[in-house]
C-alpha positions in Angstrom: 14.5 4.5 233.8 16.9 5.1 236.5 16.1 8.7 238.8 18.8 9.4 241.6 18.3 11.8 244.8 19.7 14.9 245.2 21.6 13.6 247.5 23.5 11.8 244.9 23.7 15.1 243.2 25.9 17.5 245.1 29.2 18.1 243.7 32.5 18.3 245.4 34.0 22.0 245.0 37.2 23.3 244.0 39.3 24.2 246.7 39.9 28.0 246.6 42.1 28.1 249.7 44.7 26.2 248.2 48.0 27.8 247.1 48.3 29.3 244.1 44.7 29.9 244.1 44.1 33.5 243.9 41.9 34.7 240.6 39.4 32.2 240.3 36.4 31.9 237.8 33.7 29.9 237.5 32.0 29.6 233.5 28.9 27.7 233.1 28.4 26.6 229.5 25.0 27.9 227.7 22.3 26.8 226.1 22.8 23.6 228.9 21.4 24.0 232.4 20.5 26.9 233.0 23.9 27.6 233.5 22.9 30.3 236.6 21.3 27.5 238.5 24.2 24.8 238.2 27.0 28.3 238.9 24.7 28.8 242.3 24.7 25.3 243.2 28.2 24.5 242.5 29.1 28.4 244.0 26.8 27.3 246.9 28.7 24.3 248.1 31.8 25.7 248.1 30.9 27.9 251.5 30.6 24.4 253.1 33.8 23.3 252.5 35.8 26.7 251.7 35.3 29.7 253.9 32.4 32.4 253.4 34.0 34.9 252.1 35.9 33.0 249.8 32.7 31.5 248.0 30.8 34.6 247.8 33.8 36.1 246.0 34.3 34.2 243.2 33.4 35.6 240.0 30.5 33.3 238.2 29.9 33.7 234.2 29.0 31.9 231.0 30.3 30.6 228.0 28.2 30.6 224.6 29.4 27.6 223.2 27.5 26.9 220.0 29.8 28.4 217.5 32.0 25.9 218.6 30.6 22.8 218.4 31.3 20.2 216.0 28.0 19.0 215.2 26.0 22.2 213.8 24.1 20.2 210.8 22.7 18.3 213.4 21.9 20.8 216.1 21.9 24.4 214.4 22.9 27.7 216.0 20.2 28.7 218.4 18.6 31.8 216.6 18.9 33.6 219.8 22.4 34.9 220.6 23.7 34.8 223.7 27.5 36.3 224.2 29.5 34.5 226.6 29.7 36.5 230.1 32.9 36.2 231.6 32.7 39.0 234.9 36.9 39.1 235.3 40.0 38.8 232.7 40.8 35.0 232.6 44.4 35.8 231.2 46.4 34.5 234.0 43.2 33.4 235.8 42.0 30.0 237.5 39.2 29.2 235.4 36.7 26.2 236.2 34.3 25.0 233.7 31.4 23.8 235.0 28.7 21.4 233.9 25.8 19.2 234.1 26.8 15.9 232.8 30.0 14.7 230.7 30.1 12.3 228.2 31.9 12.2 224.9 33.8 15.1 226.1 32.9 17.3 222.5 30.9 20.2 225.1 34.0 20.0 227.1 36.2 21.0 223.8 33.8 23.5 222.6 34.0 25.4 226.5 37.8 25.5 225.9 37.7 26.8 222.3 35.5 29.4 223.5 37.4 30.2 226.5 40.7 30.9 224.8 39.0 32.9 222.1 38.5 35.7 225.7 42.1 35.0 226.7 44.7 32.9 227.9 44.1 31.0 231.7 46.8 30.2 234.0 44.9 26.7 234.6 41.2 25.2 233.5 39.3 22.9 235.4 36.3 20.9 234.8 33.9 20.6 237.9 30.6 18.3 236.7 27.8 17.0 238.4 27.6 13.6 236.4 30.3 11.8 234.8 28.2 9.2 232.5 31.3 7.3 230.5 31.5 7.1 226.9 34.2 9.8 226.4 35.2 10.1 223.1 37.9 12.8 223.7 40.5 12.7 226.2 38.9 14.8 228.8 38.5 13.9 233.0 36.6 15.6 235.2 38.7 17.3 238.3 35.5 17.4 240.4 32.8 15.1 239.6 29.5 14.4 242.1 28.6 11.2 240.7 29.3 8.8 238.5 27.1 6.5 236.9 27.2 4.4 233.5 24.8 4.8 230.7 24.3 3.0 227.1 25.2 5.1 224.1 21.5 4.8 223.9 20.4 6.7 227.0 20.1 10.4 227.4 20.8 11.3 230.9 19.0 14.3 232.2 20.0 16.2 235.2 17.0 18.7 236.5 17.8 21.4 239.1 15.3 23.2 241.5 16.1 26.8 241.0 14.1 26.6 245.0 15.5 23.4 246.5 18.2 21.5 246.0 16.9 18.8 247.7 14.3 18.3 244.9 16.7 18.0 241.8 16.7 15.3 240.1 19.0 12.8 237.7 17.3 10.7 235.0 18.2 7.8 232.7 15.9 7.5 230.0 15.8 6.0 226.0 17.4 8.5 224.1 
């Protein structure tokens, strides 16, 4: 078992200052990481590298991405339905995806399926904390926090403190 610090954790942010930048959004991906949590953290370290005032502006939602998935026999629709929340139009938007680890790149597809079903984006990005290897579709991270590599037998687990960041947590175990 392999546990990193949360040091190893934090995630470069997309740079909102940059041109051609204007209508942002940031979609966390449900029934993952609590998808508040990882928006807050990701959201949170963009006021250390992007001005104030652009961080606490940026419009955070989420993305329901069951229907979309590929592998339903195996892992059926939660009986719970939660609609994606998207607080701004993404037609013509900036859109980043976020999420907790990336590795065959299927979650990645579902996000975008779901995304275009609420409009069309001017660009989508993909901001993750870990980038594990093993992609099976052709997708890249544009802002990645760490990256390890993991067997196609390991589960890696990535555990946020909702209270301090400096107690998350990243774990390689058997799958």
């Amino acid at each position: 078992m392999f546990c990193a610090s949360a040091a190893q954790l934090e995630a470069h942010t997309p740079d909102l200052d940059g041109p051609g930048t204007v209508d942002h959004v940031l979609v966390g991906e449900q029934p993952h990481q609590p998808p508040d949590q990882l928006l807050r953290r990701v959201g949170g370290g963009l006021g250390e590298h992007q001005h104030e005032s652009a961080a606490a502006e940026v419009p955070h939602g989420t993305l329901d991405i069951s229907f979309h998935r590929d592998d339903i026999g195996r892992n059926p629709i939660p009986k719970e339905f939660v609609p994606a929340h998207i607080p701004a139009d993404v037609n013509g938007a900036n859109v980043v995806i976020v999420d907790d680890v990336l590795f065959s790149g299927r979650t990645v597809k579902a996000a975008l399926d779901e995304l275009f079903d609420h409009g069309r984006p001017a660009r989508v990005e993909l901001a993750i904390l870990v980038d594990r290897g093993g992609r099976r579709l052709p997708f890249a991270a544009d802002y990645c926090g760490l990256t390890i590599e993991a067997g196609e037998n390991e589960k890696v687990v990535v555990r946020l403190d909702p209270a301090d960041p400096k107690k998350d947590t990243l774990t390689i175990r058997p799958a």
